[in-house]
C-alpha positions as CSV (number, residue, x, y, z in Angstrom):
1,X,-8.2,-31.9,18.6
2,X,-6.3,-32.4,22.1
3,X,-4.3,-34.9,23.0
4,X,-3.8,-35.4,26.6
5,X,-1.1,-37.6,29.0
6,X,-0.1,-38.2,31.9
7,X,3.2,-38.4,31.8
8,X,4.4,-37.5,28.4
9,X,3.5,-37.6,24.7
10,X,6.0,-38.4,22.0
11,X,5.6,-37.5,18.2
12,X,7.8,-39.0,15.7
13,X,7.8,-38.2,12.2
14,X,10.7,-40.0,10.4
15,X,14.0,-39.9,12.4
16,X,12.6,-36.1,13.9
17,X,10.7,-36.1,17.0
18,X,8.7,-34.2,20.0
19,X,8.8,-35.5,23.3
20,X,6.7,-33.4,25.5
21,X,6.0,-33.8,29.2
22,X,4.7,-31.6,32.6
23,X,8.4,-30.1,32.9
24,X,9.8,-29.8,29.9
25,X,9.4,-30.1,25.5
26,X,12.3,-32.2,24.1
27,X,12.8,-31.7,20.3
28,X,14.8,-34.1,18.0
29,X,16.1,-33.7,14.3
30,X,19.2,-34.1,12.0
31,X,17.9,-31.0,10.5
32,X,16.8,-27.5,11.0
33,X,14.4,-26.4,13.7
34,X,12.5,-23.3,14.4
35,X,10.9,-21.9,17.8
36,X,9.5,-19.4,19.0
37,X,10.5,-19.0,22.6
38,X,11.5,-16.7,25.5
39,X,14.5,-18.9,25.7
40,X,16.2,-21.9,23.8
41,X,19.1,-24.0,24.5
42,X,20.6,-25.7,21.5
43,X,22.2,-29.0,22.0
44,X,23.6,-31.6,19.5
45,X,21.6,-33.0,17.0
46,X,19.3,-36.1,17.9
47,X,16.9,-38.7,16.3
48,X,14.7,-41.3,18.7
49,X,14.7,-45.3,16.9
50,X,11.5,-46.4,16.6
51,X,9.7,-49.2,14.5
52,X,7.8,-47.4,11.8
53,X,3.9,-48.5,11.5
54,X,1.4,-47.2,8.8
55,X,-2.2,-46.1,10.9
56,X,-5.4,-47.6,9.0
57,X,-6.4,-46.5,5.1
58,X,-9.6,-45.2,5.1
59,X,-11.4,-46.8,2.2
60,X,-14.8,-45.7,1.1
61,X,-16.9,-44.2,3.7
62,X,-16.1,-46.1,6.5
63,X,-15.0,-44.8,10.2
64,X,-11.6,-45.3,11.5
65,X,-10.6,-46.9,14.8
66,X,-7.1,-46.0,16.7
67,X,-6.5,-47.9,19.9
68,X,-3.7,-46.4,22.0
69,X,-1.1,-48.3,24.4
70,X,1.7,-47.4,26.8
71,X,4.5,-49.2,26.0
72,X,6.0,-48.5,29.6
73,X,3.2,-50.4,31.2
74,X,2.7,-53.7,29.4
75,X,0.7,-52.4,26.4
76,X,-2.4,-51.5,28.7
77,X,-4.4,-49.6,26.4
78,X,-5.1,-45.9,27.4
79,X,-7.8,-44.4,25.4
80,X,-9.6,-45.9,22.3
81,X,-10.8,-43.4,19.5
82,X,-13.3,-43.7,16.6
83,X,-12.9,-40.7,14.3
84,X,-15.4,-40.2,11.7
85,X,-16.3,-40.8,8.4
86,X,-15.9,-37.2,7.5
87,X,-11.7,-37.4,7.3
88,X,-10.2,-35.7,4.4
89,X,-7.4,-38.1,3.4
90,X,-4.9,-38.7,0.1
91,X,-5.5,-41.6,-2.3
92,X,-2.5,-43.9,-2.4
93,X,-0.4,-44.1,-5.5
């Protein structure tokens, strides 16, 4: 898969993140991080708020849609995804 942007992409898992842009990778955690990198420069630690969301359950055999949107510009949606029905995924409890 590749994930492409313009500007900059930001992954957040819990209160840990990844902001990555053309110029630079900015990493976020109240924990440990590891990198492998010709240099590194270790700052305090950092967490990004964010309103948690849950994406789709697959159920059954069914495709899954995602629709993307850049907060920064009004919600305009930039790119719209249909994965298929072929996703390996974890029964809920």
């Amino acid at each position: 898969m590749i994930i492409t942007a313009s500007q900059k992409i930001t992954l957040i898992c819990g209160s840990s993140y990844i902001r990555i842009s053309q110029s630079d990778i900015e990493l976020g955690t109240a924990s440990n991080v590891y990198i492998k990198s010709n240099a590194l420069q270790k700052m305090v630690a950092k967490t990004i708020a964010h309103n948690p969301f849950a994406l789709p359950y697959i159920i059954g055999d069914y495709a899954v849609k995602l629709i993307c949107k850049d907060e920064d510009e009004n919600e305009k949606i930039k790119a719209i995804t249909t994965l298929p029905n072929v996703i390996s995924y974890l029964p809920r409890n």
